[in-house]
Chimera marker file (.cmm) of the C-alpha trace (Angstrom):
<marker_set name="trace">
<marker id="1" x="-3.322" y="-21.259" z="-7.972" r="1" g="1" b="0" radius="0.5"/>
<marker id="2" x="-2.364" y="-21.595" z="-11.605" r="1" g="1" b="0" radius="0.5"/>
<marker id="3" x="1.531" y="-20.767" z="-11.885" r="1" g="1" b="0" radius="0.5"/>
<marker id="4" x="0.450" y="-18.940" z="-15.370" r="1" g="1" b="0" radius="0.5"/>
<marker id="5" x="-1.704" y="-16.744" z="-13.258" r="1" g="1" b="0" radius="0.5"/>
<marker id="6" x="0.347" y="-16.412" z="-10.572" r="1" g="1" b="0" radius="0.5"/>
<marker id="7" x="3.255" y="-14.674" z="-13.267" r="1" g="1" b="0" radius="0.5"/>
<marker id="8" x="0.692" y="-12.902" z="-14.724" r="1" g="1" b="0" radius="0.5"/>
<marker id="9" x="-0.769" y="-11.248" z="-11.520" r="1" g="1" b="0" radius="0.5"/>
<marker id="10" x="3.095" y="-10.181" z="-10.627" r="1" g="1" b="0" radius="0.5"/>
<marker id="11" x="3.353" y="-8.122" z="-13.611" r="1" g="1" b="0" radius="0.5"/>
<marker id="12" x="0.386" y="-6.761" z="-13.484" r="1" g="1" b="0" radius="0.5"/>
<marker id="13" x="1.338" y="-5.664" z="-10.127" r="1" g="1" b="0" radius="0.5"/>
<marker id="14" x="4.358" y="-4.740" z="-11.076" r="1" g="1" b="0" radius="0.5"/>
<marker id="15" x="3.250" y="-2.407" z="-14.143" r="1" g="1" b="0" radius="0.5"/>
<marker id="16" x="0.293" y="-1.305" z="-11.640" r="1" g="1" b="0" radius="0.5"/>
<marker id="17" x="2.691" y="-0.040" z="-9.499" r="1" g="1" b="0" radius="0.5"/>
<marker id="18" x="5.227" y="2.174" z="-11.848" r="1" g="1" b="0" radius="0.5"/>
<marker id="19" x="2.069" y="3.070" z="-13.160" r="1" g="1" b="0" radius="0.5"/>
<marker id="20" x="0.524" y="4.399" z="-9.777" r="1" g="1" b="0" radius="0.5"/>
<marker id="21" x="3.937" y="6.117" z="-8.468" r="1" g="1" b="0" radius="0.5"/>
<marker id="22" x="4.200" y="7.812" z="-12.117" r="1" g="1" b="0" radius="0.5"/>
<marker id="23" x="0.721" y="8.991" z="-11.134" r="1" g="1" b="0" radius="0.5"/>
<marker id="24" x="0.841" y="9.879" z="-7.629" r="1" g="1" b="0" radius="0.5"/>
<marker id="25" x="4.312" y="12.100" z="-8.287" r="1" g="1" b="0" radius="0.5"/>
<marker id="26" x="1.932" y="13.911" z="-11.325" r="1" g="1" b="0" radius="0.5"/>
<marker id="27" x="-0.839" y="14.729" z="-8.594" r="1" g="1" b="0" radius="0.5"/>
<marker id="28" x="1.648" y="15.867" z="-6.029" r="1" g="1" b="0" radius="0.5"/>
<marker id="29" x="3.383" y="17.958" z="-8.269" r="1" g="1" b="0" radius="0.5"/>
<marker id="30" x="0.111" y="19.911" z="-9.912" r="1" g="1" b="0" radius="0.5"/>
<marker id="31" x="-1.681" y="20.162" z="-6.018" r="1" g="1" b="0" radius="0.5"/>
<marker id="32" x="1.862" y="21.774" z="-4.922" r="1" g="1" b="0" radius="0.5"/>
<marker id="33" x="1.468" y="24.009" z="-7.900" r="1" g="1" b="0" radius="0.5"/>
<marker id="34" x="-1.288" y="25.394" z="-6.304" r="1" g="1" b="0" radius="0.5"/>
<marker id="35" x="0.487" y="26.599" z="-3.145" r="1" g="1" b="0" radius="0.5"/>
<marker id="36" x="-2.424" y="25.712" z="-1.070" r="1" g="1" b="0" radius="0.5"/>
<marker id="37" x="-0.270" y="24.102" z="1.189" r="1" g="1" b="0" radius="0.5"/>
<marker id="38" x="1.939" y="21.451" z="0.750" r="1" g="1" b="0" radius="0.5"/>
<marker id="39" x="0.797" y="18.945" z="3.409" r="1" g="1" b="0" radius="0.5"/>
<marker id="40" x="-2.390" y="19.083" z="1.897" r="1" g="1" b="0" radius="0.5"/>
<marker id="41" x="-1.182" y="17.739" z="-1.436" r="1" g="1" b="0" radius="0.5"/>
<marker id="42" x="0.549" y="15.092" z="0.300" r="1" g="1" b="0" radius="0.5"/>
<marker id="43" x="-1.976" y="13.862" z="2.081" r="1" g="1" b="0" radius="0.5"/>
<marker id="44" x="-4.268" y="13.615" z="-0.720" r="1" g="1" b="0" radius="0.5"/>
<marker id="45" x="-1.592" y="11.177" z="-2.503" r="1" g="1" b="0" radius="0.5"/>
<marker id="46" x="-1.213" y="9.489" z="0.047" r="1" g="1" b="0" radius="0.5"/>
<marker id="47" x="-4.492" y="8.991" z="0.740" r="1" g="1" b="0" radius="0.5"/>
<marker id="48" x="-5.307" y="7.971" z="-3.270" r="1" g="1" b="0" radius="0.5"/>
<marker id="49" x="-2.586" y="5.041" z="-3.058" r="1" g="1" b="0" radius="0.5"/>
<marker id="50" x="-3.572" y="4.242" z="0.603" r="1" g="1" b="0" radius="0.5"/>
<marker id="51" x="-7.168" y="3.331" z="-1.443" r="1" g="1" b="0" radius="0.5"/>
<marker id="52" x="-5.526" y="2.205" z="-4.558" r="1" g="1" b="0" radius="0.5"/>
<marker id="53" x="-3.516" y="-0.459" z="-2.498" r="1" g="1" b="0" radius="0.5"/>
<marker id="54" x="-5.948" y="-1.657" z="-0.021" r="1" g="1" b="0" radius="0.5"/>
<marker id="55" x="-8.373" y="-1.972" z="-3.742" r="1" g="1" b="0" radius="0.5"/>
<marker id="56" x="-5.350" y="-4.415" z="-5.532" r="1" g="1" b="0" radius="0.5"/>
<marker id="57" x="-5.305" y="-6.436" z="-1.832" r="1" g="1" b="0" radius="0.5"/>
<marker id="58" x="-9.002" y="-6.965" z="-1.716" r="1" g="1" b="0" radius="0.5"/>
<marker id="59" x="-9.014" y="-8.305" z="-5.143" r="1" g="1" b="0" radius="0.5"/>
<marker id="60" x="-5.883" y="-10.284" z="-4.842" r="1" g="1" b="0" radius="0.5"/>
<marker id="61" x="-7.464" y="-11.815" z="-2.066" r="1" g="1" b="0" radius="0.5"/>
<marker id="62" x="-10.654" y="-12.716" z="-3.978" r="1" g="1" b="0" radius="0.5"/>
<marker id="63" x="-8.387" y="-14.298" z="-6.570" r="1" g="1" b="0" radius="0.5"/>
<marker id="64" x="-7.141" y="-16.775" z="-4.280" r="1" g="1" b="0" radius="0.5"/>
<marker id="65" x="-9.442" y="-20.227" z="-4.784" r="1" g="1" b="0" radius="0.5"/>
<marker id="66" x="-9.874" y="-22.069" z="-1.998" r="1" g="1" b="0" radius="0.5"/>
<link id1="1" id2="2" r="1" g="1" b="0" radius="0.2"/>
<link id1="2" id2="3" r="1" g="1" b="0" radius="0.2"/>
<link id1="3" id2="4" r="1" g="1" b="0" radius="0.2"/>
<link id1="4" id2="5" r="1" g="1" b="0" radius="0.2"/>
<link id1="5" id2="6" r="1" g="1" b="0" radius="0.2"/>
<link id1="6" id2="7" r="1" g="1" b="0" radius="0.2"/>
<link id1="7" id2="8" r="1" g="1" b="0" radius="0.2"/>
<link id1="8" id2="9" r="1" g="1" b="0" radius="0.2"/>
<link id1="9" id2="10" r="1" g="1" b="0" radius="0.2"/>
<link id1="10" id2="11" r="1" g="1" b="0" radius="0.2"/>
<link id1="11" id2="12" r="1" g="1" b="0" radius="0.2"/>
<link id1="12" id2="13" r="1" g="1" b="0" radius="0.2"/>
<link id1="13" id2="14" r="1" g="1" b="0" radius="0.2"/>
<link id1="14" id2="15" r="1" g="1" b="0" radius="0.2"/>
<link id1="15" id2="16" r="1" g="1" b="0" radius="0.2"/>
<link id1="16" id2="17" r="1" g="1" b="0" radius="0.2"/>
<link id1="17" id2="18" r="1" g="1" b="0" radius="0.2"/>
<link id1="18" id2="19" r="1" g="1" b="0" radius="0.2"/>
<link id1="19" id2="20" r="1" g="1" b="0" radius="0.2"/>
<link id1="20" id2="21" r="1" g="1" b="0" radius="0.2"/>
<link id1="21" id2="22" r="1" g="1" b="0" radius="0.2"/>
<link id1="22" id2="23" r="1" g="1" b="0" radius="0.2"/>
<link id1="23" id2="24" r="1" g="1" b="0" radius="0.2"/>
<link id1="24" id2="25" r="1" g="1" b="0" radius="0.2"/>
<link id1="25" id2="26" r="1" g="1" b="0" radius="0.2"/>
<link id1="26" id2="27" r="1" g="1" b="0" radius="0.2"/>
<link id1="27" id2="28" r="1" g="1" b="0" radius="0.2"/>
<link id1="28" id2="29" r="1" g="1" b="0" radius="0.2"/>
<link id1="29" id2="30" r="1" g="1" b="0" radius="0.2"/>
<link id1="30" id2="31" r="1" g="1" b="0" radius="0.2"/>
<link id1="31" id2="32" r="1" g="1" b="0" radius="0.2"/>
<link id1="32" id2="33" r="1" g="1" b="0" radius="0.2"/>
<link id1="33" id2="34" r="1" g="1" b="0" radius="0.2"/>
<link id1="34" id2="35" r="1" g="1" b="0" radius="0.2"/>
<link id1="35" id2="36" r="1" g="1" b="0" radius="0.2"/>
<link id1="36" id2="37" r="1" g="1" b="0" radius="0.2"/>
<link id1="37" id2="38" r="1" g="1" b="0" radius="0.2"/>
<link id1="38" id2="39" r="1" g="1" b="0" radius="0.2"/>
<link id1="39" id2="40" r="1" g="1" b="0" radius="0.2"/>
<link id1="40" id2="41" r="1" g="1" b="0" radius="0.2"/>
<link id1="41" id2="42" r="1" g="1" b="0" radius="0.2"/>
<link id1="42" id2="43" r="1" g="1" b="0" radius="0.2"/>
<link id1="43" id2="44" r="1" g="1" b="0" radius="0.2"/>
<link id1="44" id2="45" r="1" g="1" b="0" radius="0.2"/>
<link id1="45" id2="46" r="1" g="1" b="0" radius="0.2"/>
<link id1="46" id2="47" r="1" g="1" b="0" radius="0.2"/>
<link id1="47" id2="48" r="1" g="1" b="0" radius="0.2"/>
<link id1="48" id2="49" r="1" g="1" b="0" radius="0.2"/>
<link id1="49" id2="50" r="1" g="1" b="0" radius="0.2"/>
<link id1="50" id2="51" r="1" g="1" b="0" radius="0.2"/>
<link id1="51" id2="52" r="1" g="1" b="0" radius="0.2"/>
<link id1="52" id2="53" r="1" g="1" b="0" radius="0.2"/>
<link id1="53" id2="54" r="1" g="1" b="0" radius="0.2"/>
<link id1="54" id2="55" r="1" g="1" b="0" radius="0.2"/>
<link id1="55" id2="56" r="1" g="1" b="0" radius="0.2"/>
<link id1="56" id2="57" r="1" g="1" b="0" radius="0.2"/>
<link id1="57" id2="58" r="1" g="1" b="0" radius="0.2"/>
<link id1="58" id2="59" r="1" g="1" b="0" radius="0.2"/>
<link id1="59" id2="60" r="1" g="1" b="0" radius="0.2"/>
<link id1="60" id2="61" r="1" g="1" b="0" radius="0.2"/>
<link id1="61" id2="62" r="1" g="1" b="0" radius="0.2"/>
<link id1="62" id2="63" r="1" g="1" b="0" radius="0.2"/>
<link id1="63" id2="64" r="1" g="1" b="0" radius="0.2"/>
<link id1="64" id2="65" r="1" g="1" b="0" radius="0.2"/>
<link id1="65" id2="66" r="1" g="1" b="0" radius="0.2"/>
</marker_set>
């Protein structure tokens, strides 16, 4: 793999990341609002960046050439 791509890819994942915990912390905090229960709430986050991650894995693993 192209070292260019390879730097490129870690900031993404990087900025990805801060992006998605910035995100997930936003959810949290307006499902809690709701005082439905807050287990509930945190398993929906949980379950959104269980998805998001195992998404950025399956392409990262597509990006690899063999």
């Amino acid at each position: 793999m192209d070292p260019e791509f390879l730097r490129i890819l870690v900031r993404v994942a990087i900025i990805g990341g801060t992006i998605g915990i910035i995100g997930a912390v936003a959810v949290y905090f307006a499902l809690r609002s709701f005082r439905t229960g807050e287990f509930r709430a945190g398993v929906i986050v949980v379950a959104l960046l269980a998805f998001v991650l195992v998404c950025c894995i399956i392409l990262l693993k597509f990006s690899f050439v063999r």
